[in-house]
C-alpha positions in Angstrom: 0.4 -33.1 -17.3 2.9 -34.6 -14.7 1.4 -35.1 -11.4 3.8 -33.1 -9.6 2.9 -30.3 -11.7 -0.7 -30.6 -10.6 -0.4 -31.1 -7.3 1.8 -28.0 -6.5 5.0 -27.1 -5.2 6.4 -25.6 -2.2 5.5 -22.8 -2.7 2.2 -23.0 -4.7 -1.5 -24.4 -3.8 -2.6 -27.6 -6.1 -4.0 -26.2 -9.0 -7.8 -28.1 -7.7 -7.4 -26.2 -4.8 -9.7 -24.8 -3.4 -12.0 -28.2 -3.6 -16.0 -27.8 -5.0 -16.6 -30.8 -3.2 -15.0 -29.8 0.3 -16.9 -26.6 0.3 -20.4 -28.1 -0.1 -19.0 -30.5 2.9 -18.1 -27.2 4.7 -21.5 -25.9 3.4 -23.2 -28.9 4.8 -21.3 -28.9 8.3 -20.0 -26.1 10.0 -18.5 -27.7 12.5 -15.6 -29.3 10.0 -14.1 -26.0 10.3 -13.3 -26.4 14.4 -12.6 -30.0 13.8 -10.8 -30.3 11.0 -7.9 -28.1 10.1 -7.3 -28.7 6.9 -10.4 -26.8 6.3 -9.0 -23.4 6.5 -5.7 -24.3 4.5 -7.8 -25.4 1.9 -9.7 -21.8 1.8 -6.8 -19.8 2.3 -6.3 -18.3 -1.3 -10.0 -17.9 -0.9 -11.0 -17.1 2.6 -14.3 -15.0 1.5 -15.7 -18.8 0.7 -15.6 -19.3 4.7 -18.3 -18.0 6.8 -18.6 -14.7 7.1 -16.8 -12.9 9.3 -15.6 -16.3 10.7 -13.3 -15.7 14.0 -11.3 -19.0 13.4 -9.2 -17.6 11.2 -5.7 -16.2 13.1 -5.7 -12.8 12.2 -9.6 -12.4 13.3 -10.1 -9.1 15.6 -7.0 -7.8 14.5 -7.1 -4.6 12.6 -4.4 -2.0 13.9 -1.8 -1.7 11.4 1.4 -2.4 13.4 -0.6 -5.1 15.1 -1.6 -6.8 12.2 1.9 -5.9 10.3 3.6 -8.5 13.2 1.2 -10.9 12.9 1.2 -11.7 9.4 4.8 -11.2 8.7 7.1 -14.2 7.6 10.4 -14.7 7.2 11.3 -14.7 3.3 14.7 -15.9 1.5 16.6 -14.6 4.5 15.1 -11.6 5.7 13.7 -12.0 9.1 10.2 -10.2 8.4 8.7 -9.3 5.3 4.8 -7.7 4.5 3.2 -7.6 1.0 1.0 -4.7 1.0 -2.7 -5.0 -0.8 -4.9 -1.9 -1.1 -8.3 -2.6 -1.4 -11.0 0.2 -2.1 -14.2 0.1 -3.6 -14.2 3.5 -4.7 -11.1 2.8 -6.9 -13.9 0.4 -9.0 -15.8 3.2 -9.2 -13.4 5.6 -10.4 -11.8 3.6 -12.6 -15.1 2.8 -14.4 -16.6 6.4 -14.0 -19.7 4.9 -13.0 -22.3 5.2 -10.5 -23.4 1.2 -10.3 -22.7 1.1 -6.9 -23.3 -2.5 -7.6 -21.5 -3.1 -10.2 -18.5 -1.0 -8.9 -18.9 -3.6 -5.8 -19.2 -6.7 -8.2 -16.4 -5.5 -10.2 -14.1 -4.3 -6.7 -14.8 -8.1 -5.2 -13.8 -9.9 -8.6 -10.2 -8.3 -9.1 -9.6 -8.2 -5.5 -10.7 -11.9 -5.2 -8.3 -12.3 -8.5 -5.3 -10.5 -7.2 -5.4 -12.8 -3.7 -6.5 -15.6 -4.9 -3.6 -16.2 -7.6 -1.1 -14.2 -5.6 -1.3 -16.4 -2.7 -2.5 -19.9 -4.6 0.3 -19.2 -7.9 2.7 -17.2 -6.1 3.3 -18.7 -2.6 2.6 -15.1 -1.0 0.7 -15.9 2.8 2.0 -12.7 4.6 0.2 -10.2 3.2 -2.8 -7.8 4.3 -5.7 -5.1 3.1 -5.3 -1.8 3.4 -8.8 0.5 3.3 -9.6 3.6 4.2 -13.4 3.9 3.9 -15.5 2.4 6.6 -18.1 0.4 3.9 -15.0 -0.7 2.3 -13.3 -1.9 5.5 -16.8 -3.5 6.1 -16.3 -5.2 3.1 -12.9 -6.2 3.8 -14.0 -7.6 7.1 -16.8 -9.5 5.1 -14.3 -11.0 2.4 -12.5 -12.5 5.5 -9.2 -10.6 4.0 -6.5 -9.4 6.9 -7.6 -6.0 6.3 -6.4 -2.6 8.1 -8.3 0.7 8.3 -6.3 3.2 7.5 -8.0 6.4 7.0 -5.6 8.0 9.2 -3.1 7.5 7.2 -4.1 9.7 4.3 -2.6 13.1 3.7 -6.1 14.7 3.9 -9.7 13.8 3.9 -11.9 13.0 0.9 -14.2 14.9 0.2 -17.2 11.7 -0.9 -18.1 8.9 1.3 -19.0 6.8 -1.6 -18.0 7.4 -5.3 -14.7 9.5 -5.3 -13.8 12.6 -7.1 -10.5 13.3 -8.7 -9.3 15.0 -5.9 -10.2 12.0 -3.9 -8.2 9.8 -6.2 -5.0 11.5 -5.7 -5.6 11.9 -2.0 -5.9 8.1 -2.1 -3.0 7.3 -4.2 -0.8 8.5 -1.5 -1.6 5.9 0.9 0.8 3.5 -0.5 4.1 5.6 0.4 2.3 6.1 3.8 2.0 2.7 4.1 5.2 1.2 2.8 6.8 3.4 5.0 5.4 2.9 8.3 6.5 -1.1 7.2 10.1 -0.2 6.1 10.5 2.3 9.7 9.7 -0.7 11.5 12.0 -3.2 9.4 10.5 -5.0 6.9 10.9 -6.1 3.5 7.8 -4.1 1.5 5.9 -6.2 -1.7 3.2 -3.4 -3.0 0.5 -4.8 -5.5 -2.1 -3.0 -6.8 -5.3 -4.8 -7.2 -5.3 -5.4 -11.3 -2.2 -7.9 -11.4 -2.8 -11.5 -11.7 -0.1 -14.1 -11.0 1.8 -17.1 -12.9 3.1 -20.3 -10.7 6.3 -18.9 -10.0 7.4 -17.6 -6.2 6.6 -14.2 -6.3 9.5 -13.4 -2.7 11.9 -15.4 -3.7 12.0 -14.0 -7.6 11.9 -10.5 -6.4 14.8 -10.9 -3.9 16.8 -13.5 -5.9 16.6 -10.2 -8.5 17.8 -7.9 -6.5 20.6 -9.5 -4.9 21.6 -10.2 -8.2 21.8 -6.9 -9.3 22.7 -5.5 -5.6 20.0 -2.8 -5.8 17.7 -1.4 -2.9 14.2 -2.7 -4.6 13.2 -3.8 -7.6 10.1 -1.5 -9.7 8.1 -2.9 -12.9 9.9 -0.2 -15.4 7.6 3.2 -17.0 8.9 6.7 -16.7 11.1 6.1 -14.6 8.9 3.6 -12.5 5.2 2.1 -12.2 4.4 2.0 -9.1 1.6 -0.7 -9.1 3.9 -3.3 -8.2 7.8 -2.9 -6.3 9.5 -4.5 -3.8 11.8 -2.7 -1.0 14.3 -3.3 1.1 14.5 -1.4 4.4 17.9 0.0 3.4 19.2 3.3 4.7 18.5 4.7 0.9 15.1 2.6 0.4 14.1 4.9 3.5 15.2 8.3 2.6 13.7 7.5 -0.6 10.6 6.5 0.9 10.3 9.6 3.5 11.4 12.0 0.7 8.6 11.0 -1.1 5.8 10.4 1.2 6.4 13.6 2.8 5.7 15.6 -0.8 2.3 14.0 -0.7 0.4 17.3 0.6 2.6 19.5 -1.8 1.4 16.9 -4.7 -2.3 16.8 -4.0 -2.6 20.7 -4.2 -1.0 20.4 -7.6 -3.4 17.3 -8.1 -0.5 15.2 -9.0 -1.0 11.1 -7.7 2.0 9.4 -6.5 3.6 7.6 -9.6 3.4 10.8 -11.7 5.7 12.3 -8.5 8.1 10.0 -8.9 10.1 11.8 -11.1 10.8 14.3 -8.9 13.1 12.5 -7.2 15.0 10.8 -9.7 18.7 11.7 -9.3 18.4 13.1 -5.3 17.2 10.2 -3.9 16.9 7.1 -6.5 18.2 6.1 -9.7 17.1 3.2 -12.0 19.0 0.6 -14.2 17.9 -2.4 -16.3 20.6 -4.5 -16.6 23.1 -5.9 -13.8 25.8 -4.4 -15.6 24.5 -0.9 -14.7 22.8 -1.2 -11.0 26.4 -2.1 -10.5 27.6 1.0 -12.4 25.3 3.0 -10.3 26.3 2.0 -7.3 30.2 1.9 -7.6 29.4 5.8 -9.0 27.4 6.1 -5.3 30.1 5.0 -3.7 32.9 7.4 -5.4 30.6 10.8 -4.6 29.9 9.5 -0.5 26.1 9.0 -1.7 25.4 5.6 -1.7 23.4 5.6 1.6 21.4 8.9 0.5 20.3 7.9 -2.9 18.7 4.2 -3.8 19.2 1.7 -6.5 16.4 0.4 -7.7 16.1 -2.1 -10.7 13.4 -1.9 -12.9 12.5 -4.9 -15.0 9.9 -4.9 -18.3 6.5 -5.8 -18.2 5.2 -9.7 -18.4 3.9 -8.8 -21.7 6.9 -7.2 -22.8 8.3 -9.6 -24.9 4.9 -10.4 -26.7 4.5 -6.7 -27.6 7.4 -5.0 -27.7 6.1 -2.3 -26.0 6.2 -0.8 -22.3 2.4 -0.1 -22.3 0.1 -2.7 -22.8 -2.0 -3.4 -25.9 -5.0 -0.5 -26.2 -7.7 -2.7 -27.2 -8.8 -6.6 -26.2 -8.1 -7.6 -30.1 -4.2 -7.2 -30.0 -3.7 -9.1 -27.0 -1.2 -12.1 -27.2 -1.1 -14.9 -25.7 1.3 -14.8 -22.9 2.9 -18.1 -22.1 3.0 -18.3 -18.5 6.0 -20.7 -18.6 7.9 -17.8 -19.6 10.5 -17.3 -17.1 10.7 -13.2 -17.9 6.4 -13.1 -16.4 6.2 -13.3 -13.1 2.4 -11.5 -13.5 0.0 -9.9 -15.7 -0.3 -6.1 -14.8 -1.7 -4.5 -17.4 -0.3 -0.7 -17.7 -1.5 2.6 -20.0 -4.9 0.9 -20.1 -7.7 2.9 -18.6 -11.1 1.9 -16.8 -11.3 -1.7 -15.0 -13.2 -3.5 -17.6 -10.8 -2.7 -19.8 -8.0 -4.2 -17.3 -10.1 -7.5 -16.6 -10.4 -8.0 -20.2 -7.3 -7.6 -21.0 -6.1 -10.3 -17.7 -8.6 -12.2 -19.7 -7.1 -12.5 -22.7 -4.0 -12.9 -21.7 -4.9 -16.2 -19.9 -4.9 -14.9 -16.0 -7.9 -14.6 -15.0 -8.4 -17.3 -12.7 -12.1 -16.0 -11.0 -15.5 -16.7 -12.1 -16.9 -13.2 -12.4 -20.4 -14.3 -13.2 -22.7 -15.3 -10.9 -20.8 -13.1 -7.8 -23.5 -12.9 -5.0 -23.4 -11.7 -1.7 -23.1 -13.7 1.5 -25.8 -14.1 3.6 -25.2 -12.5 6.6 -22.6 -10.0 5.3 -23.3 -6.4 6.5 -21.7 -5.1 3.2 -23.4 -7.5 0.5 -20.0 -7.4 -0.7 -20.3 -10.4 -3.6 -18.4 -13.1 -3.3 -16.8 -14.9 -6.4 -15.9 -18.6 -7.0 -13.1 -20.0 -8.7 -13.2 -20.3 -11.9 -11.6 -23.5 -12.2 -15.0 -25.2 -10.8 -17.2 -23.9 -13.3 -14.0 -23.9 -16.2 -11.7 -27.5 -14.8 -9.1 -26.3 -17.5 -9.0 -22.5 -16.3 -5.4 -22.9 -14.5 -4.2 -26.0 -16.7 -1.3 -23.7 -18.6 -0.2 -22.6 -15.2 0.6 -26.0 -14.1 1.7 -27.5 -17.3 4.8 -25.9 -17.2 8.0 -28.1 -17.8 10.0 -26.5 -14.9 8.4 -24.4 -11.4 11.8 -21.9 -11.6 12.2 -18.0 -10.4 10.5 -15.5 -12.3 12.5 -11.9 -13.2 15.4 -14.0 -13.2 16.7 -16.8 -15.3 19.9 -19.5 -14.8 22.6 -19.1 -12.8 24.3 -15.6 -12.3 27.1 -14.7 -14.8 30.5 -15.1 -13.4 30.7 -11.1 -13.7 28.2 -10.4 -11.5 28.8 -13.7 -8.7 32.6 -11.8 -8.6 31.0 -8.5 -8.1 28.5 -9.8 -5.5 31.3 -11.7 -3.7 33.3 -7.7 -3.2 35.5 -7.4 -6.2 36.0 -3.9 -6.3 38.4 -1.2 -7.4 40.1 -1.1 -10.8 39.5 -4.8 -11.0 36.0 -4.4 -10.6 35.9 -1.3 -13.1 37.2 -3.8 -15.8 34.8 -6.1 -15.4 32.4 -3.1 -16.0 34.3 -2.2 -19.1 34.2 -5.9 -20.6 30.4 -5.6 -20.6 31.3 -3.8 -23.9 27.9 -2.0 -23.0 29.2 1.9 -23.1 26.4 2.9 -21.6 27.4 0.9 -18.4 31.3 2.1 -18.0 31.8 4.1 -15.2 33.1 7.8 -15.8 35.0 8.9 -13.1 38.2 10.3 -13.8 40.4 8.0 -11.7 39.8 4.7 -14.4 39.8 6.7 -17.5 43.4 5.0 -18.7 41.1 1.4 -18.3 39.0 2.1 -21.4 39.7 -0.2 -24.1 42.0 1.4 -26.9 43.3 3.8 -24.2 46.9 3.8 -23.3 48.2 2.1 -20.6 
């Protein structure tokens, strides 16, 4: 493996980080982490290896929403201020294993949340991002984990009706935090990333593929694809349409939760009114010139939706059903930005699967809590320590480029970008030869090919 490759990129974390050896020196002597602060860079994919509660890092003390939202905001690939949204629950362990192990729903909550930050800020560059809870323990928990983390209880639609292990009215409840959320960031400006917890990332910049993909395609976000959308993982613009969009949808969460319908399944709802999908550049741009004809284009969103990481391995939108079937994902591929396994129920199911697939970057066993931590929240180490070839594929890859996107943009689509339009626009549209991308309005019909002229 080329050095380079080992030792990161500009975006990404060497692939030893963080260090065995500097945590038993941090282990050893405190006092490195005042002195020294390289320290804290060298824990920041893994900041629940730091002391507890530890009020050197920046965000420390900081827990209101729109306070934290300016404080760990960046600037990404042109956009003043962008936010990638984490939620982080324990009772969503719980639920999703239909157990009562309070133990091991907390083991098993720590380990994916430990795997979702650890590769998403290590593999794919992402820094400005922060925790969103809604039960005290599990803010606790956050606090303990030294994660940004927000409590945002009054954000839900309604209460829950369990403190502790959730019921299935609980569940939907909480599903419609994230349009809450993403909202109150978009209102105020931002560009919006939303992961779920059970995604794992490949060394590829996660901002910089998202928004090279959707100024490609000249869309509003950008959604892994299901029916229409999967709403585990999208990124949004704050566009006039990403925000009616948005609004539209959070405001049907109380409507939703009487009919105990969670927020993905509601998405439908609104396909048509206030968003439409497309898969290929050929028809965002289809959609949007058909926006423009009916006066709707501010009203009604653009979203591209791209196939699963594992698509290509399995041919299939939903992810294998059993451990067994699982391929091997090359995470080289420039088409997987992340492992998010989908259709797959229960989160051992979802670990193994990351598992399998070569993503799962923490060391599960052996999870203990901190002393001193008020939540006994366990803490995980990096696999890599335990495993020195656990990240090796990651950063053996022949070339660091985007994911979602691949090569330069075809010249159809840099003409489009650059504000062709009209009839010259409509035959570029036509040339696709994909019919289910020419436009229909009446005014271009004489452009079709074999028409007269």
């Amino acid at each position: 493996m080329a050095l380079a490759a080992a030792s990161g990129h500009a975006y990404s974390m060497p692939m030893g980080t963080p260090s065995r050896s500097m945590f038993y020196a941090m282990q050893a002597n405190l006092q490195l982490l005042e002195t020294d602060r390289g320290m804290l860079e060298e824990f920041e994919a893994t900041p629940w290896l730091l002391p507890t509660r530890t009020p050197l890092l920046p965000y420390a003390g900081v827990h209101g929403f729109d306070e934290l939202l300016a404080l760990r905001s960046a600037p990404v690939a042109g956009h003043d201020k962008a936010i990638a949204l984490l939620l982080f629950s324990k009772a969503y362990a719980v639920m999703a294993q239909n157990s009562s192990e309070e133990a091991a729903a907390a083991a098993a909550t720590a380990a994916a949340a430990a795997a979702e930050v650890y590769s998403l800020v290590k593999h794919g560059g992402v820094r400005n991002y922060m925790a969103i809870t809604w039960f005290e323990q599990d803010f606790e928990a956050c606090l303990d984990l030294n994660l940004p983390c927000v409590y945002a209880a009054d954000m839900l639609v309604e209460p829950l009706f369990a403190s502790t292990k959730p019921l299935q009215h609980d569940f939907i409840v909480m599903s419609w935090i994230k349009p809450a959320v993403v909202l109150r960031a978009l209102r105020q400006g931002y560009v919006v990333l939303s992961a779920d917890t059970d995604v794992s990332y490949a060394v590829k910049p996660v901002w910089d593929s998202y928004l090279e993909y959707m100024y490609r395609n000249e869309v509003d976000g950008a959604w892994q694809a299901e029916m229409p959308l999967n709403s585990g993982h999208f990124a949004v613009l704050p566009t006039p349409a990403a925000l009616r969009f948005m609004e539209a949808w959070n405001a049907s969460a109380a409507e939703n939760t009487k009919a105990m319908v969670a927020d993905q399944k509601a998405l439908p709802q609104f396909e048509g009114s206030h968003f439409v999908t497309c898969r290929t550049p050929c028809m965002c741009y289809k959609q949007k010139f058909q926006l423009l004809e009916e006066e709707r284009r501010e009203q009604v969103a653009v979203f591209a939706a791209y196939f699963p990481g594992f698509f290509m391995y399995t041919q299939s939108g939903c992810t294998v059903g059993s451990t067994e079937w699982v391929p091997d994902v090359d995470p080289c591929d420039w088409s997987v930005l992340f492992m998010h396994p989908i259709c797959a129920g229960g989160a051992a199911l979802k670990q193994a699967i990351i598992q399998r697939s070569g993503f799962w970057f923490i060391d599960s066993e052996g999870c203990t809590p901190r002393t001193g931590s008020a939540s006994q929240v366990p803490v995980c180490h990096p696999l890599h320590w335990r495993q020195p070839e656990a990240e090796l594929k990651l950063y053996s890859c022949p070339s660091f480029d985007l994911g979602l996107v691949h090569g330069k943009m075809p010249v159809a689509v840099a003409a489009l970008r650059a504000g062709l339009a009209g009839e010259d626009a409509m035959r570029l549209l036509f040339a696709s030869r994909d019919k289910e991308c020419w436009p229909e309005q009446p005014g271009v019909q004489h452009l079709r090919p074999g028409a007269r002229r």
